[in-house]
N, CA, C and O of each residue as an XYZ file, in Angstrom:
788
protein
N     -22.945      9.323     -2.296
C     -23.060     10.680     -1.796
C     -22.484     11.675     -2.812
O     -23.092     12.711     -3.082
N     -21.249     11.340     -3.403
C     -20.865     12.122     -4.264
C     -21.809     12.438     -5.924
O     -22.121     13.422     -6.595
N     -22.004     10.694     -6.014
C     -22.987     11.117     -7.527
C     -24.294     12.029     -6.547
O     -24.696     13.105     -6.991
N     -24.523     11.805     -6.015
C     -26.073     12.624     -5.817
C     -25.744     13.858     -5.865
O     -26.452     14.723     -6.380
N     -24.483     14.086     -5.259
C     -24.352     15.938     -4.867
C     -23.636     16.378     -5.993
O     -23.834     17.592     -6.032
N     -22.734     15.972     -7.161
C     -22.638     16.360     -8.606
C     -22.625     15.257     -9.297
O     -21.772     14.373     -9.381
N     -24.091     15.442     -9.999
C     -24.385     14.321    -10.759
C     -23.938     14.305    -12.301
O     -24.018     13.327    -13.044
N     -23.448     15.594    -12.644
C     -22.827     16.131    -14.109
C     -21.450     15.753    -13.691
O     -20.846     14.880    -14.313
N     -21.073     16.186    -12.965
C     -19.045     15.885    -12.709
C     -19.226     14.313    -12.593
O     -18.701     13.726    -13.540
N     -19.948     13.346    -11.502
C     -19.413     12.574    -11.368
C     -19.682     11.659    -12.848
O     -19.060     10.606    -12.989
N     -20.561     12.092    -13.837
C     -21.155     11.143    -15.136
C     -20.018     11.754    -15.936
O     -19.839     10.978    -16.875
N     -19.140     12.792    -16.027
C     -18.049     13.186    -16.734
C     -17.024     12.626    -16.285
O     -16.041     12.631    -17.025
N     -16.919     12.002    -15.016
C     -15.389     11.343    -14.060
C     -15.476     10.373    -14.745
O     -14.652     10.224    -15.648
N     -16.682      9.241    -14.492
C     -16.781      8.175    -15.041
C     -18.008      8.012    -15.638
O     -19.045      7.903    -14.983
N     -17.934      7.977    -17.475
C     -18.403      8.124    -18.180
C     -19.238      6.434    -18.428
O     -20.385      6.546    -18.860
N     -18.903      5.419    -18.264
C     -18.431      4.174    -18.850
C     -18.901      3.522    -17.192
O     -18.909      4.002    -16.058
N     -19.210      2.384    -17.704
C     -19.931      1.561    -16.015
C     -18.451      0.537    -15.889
O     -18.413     -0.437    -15.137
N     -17.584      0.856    -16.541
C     -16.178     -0.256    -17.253
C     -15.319      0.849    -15.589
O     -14.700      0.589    -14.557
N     -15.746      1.831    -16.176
C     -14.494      2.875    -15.530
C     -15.004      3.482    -14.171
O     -14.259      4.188    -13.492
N     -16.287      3.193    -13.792
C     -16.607      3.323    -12.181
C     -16.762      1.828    -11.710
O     -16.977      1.552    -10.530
N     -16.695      1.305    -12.256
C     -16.003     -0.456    -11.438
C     -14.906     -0.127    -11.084
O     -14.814     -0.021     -9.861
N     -13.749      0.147    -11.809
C     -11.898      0.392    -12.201
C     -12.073      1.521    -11.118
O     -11.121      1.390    -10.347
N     -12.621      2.247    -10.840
C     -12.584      3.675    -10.167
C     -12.845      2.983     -8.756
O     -11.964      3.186     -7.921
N     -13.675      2.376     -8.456
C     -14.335      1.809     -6.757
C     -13.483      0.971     -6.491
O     -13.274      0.872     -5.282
N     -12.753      0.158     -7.286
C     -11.404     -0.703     -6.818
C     -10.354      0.363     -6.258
O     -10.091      0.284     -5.058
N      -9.781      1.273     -6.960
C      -8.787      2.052     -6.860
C      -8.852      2.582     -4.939
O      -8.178      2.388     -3.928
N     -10.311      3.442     -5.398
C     -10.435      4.440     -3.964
C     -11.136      3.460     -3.081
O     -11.673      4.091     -2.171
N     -11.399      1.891     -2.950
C     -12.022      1.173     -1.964
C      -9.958      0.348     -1.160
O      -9.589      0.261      0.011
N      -9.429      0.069     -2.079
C      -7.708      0.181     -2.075
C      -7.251      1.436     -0.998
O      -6.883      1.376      0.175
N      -7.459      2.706     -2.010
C      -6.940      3.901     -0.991
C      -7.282      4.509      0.334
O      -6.690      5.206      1.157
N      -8.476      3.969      0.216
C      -9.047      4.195      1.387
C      -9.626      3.250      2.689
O     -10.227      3.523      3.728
N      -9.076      1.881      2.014
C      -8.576      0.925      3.449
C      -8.940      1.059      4.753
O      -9.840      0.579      5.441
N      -7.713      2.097      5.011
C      -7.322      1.696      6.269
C      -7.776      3.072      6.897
O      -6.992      3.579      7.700
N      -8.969      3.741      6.616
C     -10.152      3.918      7.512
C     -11.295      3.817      7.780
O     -11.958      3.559      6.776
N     -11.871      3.898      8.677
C     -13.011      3.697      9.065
C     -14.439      4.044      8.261
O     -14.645      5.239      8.047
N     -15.367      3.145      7.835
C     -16.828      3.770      7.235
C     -16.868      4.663      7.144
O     -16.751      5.372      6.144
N     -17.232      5.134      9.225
C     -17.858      6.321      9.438
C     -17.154      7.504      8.940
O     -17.739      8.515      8.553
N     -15.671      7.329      8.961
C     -14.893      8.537      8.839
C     -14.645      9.260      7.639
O     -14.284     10.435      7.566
N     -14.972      8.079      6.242
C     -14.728      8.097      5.160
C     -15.992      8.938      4.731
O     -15.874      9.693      3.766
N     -17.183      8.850      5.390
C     -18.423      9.218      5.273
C     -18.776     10.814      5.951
O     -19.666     11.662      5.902
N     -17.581     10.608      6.534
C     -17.677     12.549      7.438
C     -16.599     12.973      6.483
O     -16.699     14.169      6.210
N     -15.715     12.435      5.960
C     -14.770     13.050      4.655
C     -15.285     13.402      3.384
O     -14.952     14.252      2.559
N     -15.866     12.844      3.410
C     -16.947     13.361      2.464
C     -18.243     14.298      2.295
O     -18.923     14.634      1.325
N     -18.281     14.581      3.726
C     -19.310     15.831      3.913
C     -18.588     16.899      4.345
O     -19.171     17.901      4.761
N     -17.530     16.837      4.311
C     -16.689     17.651      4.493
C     -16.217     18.367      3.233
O     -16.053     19.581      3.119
N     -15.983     17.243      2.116
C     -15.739     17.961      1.180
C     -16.822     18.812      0.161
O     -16.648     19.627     -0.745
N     -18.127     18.143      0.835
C     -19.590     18.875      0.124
C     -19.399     20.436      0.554
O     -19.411     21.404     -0.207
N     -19.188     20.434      2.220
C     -19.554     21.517      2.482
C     -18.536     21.990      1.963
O     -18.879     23.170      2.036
N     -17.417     22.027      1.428
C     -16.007     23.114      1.659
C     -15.790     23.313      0.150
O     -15.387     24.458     -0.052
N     -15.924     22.566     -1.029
C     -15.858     22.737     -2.350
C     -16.831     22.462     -3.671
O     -17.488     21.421     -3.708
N     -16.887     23.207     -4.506
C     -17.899     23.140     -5.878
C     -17.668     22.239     -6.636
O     -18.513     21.706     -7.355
N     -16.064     21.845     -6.554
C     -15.471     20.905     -7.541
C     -15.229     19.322     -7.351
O     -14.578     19.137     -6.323
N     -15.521     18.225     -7.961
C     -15.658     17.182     -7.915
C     -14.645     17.070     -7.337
O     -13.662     17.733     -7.666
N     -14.622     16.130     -6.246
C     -12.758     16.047     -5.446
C     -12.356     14.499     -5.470
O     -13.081     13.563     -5.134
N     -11.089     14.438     -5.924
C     -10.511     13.401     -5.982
C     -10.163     12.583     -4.714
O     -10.315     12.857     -3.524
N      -9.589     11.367     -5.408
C      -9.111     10.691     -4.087
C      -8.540     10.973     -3.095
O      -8.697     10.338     -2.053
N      -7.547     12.260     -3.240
C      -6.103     12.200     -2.297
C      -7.037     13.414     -1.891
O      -6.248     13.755     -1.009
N      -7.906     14.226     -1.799
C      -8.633     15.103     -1.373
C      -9.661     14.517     -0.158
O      -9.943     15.193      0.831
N     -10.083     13.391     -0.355
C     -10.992     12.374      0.572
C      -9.762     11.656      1.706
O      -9.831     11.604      2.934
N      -8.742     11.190      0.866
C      -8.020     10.918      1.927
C      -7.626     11.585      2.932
O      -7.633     10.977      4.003
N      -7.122     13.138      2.931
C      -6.126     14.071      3.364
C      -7.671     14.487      4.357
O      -7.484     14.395      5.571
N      -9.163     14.932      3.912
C     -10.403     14.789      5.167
C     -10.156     13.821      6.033
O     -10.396     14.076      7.213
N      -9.646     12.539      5.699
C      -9.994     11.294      6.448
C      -8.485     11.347      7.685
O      -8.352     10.594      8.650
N      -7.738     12.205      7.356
C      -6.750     11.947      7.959
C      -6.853     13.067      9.662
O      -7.604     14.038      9.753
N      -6.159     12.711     10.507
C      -6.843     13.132     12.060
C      -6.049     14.351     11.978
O      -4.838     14.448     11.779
N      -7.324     15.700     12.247
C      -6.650     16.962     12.399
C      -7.113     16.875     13.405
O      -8.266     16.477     13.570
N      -6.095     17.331     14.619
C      -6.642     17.347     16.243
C      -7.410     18.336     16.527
O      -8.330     18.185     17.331
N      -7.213     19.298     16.034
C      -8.286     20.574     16.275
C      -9.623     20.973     15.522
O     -10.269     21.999     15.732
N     -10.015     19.658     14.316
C     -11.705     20.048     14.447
C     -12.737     19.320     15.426
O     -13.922     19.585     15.630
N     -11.616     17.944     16.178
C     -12.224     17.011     17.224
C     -11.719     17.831     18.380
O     -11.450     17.037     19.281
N     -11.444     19.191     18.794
C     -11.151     19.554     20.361
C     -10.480     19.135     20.572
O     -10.542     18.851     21.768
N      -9.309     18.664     19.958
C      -8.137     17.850     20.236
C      -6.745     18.959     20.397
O      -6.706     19.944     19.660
N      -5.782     18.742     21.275
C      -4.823     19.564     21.644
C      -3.831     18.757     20.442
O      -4.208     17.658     20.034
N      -2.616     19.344     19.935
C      -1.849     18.791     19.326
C      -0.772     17.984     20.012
O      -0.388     18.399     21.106
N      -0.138     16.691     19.425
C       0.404     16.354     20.609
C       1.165     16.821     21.631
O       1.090     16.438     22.798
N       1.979     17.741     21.148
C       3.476     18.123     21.778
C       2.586     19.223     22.954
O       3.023     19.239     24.105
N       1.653     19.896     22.697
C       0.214     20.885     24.063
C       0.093     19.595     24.794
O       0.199     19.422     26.008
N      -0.164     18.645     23.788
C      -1.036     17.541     25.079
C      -0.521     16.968     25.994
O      -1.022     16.522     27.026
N       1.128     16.967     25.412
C       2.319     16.297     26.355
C       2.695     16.975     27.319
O       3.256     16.492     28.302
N       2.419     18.265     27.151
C       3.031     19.123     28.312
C       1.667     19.520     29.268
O       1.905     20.061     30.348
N       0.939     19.387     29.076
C      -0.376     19.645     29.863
C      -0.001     18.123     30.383
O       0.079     18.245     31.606
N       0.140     17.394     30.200
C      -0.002     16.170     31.211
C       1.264     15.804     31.855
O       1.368     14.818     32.584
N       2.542     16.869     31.489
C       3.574     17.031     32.291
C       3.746     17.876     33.172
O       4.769     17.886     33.858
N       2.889     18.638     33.294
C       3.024     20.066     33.819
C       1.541     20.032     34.987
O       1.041     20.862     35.746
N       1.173     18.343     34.546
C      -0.509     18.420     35.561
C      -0.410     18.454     36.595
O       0.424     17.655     37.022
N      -1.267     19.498     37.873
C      -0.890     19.203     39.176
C      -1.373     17.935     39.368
O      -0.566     17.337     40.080
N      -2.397     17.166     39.047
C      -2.165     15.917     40.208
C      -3.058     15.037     38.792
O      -3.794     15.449     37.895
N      -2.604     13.844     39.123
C      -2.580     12.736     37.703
C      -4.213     11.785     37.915
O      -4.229     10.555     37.936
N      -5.334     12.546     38.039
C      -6.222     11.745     38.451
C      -7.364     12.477     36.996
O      -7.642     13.525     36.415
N      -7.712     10.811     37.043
C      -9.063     11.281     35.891
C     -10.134     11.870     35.887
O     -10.947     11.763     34.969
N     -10.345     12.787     37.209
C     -11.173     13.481     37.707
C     -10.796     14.799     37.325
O     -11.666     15.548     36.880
N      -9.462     15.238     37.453
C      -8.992     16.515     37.210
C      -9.421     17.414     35.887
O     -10.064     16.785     35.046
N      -9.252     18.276     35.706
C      -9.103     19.429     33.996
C      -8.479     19.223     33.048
O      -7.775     20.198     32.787
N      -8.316     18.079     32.070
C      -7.989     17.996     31.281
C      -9.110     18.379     30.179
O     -10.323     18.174     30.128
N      -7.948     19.192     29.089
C      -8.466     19.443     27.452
C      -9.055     18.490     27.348
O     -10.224     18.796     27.112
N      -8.911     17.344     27.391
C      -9.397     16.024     26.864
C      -9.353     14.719     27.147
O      -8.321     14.088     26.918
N     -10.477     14.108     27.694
C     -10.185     12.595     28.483
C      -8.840     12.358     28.192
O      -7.947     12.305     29.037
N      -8.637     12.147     26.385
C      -7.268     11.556     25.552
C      -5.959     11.757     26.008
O      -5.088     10.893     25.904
N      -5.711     13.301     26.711
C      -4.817     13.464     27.198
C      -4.032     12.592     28.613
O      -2.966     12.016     28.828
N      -5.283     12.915     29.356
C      -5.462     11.698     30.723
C      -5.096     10.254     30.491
O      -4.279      9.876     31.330
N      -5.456      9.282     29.577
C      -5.493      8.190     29.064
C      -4.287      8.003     28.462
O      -3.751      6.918     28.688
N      -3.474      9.102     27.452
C      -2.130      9.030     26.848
C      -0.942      9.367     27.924
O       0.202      9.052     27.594
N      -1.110      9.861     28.930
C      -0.140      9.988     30.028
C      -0.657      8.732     31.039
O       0.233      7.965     31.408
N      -1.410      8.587     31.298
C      -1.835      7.203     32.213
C      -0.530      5.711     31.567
O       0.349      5.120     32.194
N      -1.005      5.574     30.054
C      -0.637      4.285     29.552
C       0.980      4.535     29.251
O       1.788      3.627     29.449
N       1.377      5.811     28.768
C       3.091      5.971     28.847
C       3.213      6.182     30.411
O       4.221      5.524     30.672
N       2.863      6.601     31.326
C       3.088      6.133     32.304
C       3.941      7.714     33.113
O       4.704      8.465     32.505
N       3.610      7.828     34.265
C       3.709      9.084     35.090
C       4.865      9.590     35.366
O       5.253     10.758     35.411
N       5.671      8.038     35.648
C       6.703      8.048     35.860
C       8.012      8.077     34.789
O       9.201      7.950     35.079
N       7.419      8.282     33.481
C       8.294      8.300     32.336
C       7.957     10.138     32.389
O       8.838     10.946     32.686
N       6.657     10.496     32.071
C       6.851     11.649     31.833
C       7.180     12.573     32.677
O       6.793     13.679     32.301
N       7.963     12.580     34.070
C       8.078     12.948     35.104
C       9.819     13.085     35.020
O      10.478     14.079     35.326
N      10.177     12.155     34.659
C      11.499     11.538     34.931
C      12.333     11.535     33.921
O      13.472     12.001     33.969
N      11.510     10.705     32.389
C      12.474     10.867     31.445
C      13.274     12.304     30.980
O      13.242     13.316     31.680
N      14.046     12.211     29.590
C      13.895     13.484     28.992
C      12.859     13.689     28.091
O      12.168     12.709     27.815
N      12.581     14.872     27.522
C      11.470     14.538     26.272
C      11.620     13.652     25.170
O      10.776     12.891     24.696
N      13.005     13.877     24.757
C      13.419     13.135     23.512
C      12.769     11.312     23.776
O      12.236     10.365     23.198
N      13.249     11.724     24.937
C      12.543      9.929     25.447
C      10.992      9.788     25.256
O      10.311      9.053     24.542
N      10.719     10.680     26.081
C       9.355     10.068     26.325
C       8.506     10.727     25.595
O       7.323     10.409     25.717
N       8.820     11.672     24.769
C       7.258     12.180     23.807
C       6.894     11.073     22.956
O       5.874     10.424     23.187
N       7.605     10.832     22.056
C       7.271      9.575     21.411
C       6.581      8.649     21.857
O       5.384      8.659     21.570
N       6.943      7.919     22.422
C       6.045      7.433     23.429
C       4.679      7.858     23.983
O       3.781      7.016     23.966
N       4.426      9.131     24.493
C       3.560      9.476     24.764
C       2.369      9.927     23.372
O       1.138      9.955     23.377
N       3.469     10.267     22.162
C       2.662     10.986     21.102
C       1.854      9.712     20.545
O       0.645      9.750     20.317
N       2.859      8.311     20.309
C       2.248      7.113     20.376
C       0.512      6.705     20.466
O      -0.486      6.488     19.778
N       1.013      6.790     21.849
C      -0.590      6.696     22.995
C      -1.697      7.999     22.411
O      -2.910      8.009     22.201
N      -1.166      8.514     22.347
C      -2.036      9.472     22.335
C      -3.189      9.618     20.952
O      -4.398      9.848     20.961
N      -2.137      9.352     19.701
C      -2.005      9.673     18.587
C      -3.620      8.036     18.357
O      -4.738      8.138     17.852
N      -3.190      7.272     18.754
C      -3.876      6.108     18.725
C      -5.426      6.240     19.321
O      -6.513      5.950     18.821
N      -4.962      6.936     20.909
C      -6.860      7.657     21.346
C      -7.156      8.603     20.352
O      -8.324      8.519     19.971
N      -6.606      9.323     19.899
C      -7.159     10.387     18.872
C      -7.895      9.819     17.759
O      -8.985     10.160     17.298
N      -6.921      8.674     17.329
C      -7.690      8.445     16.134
C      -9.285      7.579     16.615
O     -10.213      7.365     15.835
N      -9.243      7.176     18.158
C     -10.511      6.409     18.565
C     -11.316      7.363     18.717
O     -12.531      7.173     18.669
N     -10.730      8.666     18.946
C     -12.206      9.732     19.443
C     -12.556      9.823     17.021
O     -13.673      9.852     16.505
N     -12.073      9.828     16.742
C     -12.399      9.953     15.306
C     -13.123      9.209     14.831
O     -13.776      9.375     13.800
N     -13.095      8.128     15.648
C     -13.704      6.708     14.729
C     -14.575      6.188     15.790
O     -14.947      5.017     15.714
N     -15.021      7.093     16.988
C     -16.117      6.667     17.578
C     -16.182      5.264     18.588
O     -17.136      4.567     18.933
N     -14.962      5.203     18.842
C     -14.283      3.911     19.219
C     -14.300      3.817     20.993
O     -14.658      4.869     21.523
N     -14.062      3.037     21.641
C     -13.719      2.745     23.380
C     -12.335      3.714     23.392
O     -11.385      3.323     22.714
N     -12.239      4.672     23.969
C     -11.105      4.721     24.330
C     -10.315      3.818     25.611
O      -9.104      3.627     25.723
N     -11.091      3.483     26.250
C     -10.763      2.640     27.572
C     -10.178      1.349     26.881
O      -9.832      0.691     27.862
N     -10.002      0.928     26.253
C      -9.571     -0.677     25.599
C      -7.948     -0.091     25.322
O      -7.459      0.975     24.947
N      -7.398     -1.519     25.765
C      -6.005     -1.370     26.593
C      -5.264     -1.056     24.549
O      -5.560     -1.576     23.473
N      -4.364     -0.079     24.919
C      -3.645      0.158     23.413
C      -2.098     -0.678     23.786
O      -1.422     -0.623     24.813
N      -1.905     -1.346     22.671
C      -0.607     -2.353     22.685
C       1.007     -1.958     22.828
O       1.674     -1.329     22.007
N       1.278     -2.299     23.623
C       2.757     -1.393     23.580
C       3.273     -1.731     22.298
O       2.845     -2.756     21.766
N       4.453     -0.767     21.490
C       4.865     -0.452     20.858
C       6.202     -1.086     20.576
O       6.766     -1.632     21.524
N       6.759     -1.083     19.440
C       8.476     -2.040     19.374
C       9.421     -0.879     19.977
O       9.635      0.163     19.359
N       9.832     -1.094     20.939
C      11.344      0.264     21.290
C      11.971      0.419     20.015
O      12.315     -0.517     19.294
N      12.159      2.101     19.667
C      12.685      2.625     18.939
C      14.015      2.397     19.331
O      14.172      2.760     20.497
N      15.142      1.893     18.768
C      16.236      1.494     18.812
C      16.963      2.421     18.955
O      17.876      2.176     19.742
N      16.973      3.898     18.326
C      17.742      5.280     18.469
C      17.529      5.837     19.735
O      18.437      6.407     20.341
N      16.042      5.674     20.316
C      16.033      6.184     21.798
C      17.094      5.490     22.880
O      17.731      5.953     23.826
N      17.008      4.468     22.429
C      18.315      3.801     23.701
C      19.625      3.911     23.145
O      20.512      3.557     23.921
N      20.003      4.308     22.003
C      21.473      4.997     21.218
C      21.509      5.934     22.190
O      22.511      6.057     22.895
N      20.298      6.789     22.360
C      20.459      8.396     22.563
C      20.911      8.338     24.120
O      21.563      9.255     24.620
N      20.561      7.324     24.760
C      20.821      7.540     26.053
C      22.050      6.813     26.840
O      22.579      6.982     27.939
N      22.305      5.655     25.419
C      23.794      5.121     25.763
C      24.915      6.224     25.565
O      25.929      6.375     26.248
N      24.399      7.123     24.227
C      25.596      8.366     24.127
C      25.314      8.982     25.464
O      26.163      8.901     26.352
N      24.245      9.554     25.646
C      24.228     10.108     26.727
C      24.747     10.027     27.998
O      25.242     10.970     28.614
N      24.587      8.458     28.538
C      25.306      8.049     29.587
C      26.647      7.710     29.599
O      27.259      7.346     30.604
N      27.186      7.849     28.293
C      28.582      7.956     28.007
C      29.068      9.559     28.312
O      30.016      9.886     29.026
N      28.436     10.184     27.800
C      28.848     11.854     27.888
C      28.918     12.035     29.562
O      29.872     12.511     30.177
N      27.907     11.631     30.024
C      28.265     11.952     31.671
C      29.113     11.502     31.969
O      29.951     12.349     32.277
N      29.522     10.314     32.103
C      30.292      9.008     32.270
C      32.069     10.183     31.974
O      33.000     10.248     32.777
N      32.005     10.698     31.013
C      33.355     11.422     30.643
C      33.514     12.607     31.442
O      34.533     13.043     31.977
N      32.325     13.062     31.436
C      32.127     14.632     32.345
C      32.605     14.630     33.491
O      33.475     15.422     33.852
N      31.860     13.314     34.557
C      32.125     13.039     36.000
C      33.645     12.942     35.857
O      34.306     13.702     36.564
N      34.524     11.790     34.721
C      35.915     11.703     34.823
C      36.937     12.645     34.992
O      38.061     12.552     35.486
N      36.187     13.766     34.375
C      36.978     15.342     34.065
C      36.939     15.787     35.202
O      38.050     15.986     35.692
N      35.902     16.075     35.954
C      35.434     16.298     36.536
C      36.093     15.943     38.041
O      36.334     16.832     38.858
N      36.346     14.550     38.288
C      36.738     13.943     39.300
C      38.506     14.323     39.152
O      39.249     14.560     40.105
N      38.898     14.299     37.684
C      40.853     14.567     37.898
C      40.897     16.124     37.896
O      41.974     16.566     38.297
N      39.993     17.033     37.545
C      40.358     18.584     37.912
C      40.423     18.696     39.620
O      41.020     19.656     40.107
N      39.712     17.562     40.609
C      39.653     18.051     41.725
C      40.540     16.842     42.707
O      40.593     16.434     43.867
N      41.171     16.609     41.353
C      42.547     15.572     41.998
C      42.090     14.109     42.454
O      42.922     13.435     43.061
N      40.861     13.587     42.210
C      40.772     12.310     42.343
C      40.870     11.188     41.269
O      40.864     11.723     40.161
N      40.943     10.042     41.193
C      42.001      9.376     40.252
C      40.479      8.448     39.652
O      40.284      7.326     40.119
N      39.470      9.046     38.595
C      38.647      8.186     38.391
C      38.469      6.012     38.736
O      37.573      5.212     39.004
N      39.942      5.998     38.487
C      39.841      4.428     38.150
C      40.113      3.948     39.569
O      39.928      2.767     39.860
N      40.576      4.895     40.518
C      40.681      3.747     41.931
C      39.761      4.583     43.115
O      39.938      4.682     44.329
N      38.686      5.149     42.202
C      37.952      6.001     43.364
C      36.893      4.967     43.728
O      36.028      5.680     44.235
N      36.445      3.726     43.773
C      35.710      2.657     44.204
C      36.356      2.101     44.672
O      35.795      1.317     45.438
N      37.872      1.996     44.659
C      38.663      1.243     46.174
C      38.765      2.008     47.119
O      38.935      1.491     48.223
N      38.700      3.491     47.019
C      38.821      4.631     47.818
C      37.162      4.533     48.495
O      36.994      4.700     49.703
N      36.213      4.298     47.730
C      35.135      4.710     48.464
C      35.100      2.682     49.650
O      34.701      2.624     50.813
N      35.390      1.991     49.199
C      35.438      0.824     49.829
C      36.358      1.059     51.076
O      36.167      0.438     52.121
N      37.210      1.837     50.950
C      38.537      1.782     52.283
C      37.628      2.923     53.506
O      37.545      2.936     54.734
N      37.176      3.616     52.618
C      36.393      5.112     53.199
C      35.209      4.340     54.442
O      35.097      4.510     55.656
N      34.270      3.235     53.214
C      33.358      2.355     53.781
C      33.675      1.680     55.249
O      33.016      1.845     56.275
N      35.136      0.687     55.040
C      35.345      0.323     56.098
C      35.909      0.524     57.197
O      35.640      0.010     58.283
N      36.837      1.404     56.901
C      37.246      2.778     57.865
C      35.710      3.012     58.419
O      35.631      2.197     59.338
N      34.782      3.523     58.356
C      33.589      4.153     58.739
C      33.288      2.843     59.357
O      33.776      2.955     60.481
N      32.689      1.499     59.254
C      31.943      0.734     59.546
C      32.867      0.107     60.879
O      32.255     -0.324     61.857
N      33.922      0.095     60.855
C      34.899     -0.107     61.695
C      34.706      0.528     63.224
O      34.637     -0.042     64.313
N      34.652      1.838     62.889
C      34.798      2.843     64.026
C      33.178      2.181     64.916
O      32.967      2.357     66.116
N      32.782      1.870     64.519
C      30.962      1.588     64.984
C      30.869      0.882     66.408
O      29.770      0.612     66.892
């Protein structure tokens, strides 16, 4: 596609049949790990948009998923449209099946419940993965693989549940109760109560 559409640039790129062998190794390497089709819309992309013979990292950077020439919301819109949805059914108004499908598989009850720090990731995950299927023409319905737990998200929430954990303590001796024997207190409270019955 490219020799046809500059047939002077691309016989000046590679002059030598030595150095478009060496050249189709390089960018068949760089360009891996996408899809035919996509590599093939990256490239009509770059017909329509420039005069100048375009290099590799120019084909790559087309090939790479901009959410908004596929109608795609960006993740952090898409996360909150499916946090903010009145009711979680695939029938409803969503921007985009993808959105529906990336809150379905992180799950209703994470994005409902967690904090964000928790659960966008997660959700951007899912999401990020249908996106690249609406790109590549793919099932979105085919189950996407859960992910390895990010090890800092459960740091974040052990600090976290430590910070409360100190707060409630403060909390409990400003109003004169003795953190460390307030579970024998609530046990005496218990059977005192169950007693009277």
């Amino acid at each position: 596609m490219l020799e046809a559409a500059f047939p002077l640039k691309f016989k000046k790129a590679f002059p030598t049949d030595a150095s478009l062998v060496e050249a189709k190794k390089v960018w068949i390497q760089g360009l891996s790990e996408f899809k035919p089709a996509r590599i093939v819309r990256a490239g009509q992309k770059v017909l329509d948009t420039t005069k100048f013979f375009p290099d590799l990292s120019e084909i790559r950077e087309h090939c790479k998923l901009h959410h908004d020439e596929m109608g795609l919301k960006k993740p952090l819109q898409a996360y909150y449209e499916a946090c903010y949805a009145p009711e979680q059914s695939r029938d409803a108004r969503w921007s985009h099946i993808a959105v529906y499908l990336a809150a379905r598989e992180t799950g209703w009850m994470t994005l409902r419940s967690e904090e964000q720090s928790v659960a966008f990731p997660i959700f951007e995950r899912n999401y990020n993965i249908l996106c690249n299927r609406v790109l590549d023409g793919e099932d979105l319905e085919a189950s996407i693989m859960k992910g390895i737990e990010d090890s800092r998200s459960k740091e974040a929430v052990r600090v976290a549940d430590e910070q409360a954990e100190q707060t409630l303590r403060k909390t409990m001796e400003e109003q004169g109760i003795d953190p460390d024997s307030g579970r024998s207190a609530f046990e005496k409270l218990k059977e005192s109560l169950s007693s009277r019955r």
